[in-house]
C-alpha positions in Angstrom: 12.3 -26.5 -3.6 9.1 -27.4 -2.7 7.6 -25.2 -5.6 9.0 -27.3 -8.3 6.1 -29.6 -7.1 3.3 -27.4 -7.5 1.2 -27.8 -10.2 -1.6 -25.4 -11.8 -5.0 -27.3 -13.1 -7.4 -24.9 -14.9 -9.5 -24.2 -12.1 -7.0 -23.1 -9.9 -6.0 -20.7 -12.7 -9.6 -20.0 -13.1 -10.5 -19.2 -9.4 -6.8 -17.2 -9.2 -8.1 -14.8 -12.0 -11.3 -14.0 -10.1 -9.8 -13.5 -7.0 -7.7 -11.0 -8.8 -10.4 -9.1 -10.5 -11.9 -6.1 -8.9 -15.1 -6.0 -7.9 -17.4 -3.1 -9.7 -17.5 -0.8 -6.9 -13.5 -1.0 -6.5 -13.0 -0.6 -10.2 -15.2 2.7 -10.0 -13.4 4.2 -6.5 -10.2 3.8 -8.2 -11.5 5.7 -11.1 -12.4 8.4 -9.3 -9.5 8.4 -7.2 -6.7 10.8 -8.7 -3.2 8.7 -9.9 -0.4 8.9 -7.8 1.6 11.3 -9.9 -1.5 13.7 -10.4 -2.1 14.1 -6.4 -0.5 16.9 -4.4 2.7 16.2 -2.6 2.0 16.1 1.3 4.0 17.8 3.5 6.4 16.1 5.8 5.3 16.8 9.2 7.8 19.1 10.6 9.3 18.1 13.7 10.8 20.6 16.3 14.3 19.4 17.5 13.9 17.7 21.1 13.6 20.2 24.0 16.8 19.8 26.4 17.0 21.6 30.1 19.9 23.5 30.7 22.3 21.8 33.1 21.3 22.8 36.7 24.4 24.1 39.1 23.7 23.7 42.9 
């Protein structure tokens, strides 16, 4: 395993956390943004079944 080498010094840990902090204006988008359960349910698209020729005779 090539993890089991991998060591984590403070500044990594440091720069991971603000890397992984939102910026402002993200924080406030997703706060006006409405949760996933609070949105309305979208419709599936409804798909007609596919069109098939009737069988020529000849």
């Amino acid at each position: 395993m090539a993890l089991q080498s991998l060591q984590i010094n403070a500044i990594t840990a440091m720069r991971a956390r603000d890397v992984s902090r939102p910026t402002q204006e993200q924080q406030e988008a997703a706060d006006r943004r409405p949760l996933r359960d609070e949105a309305p349910r979208k419709e599936p698209p409804r798909r007609e079944p596919p069109y098939r020729e009737a069988p020529r005779r000849g």
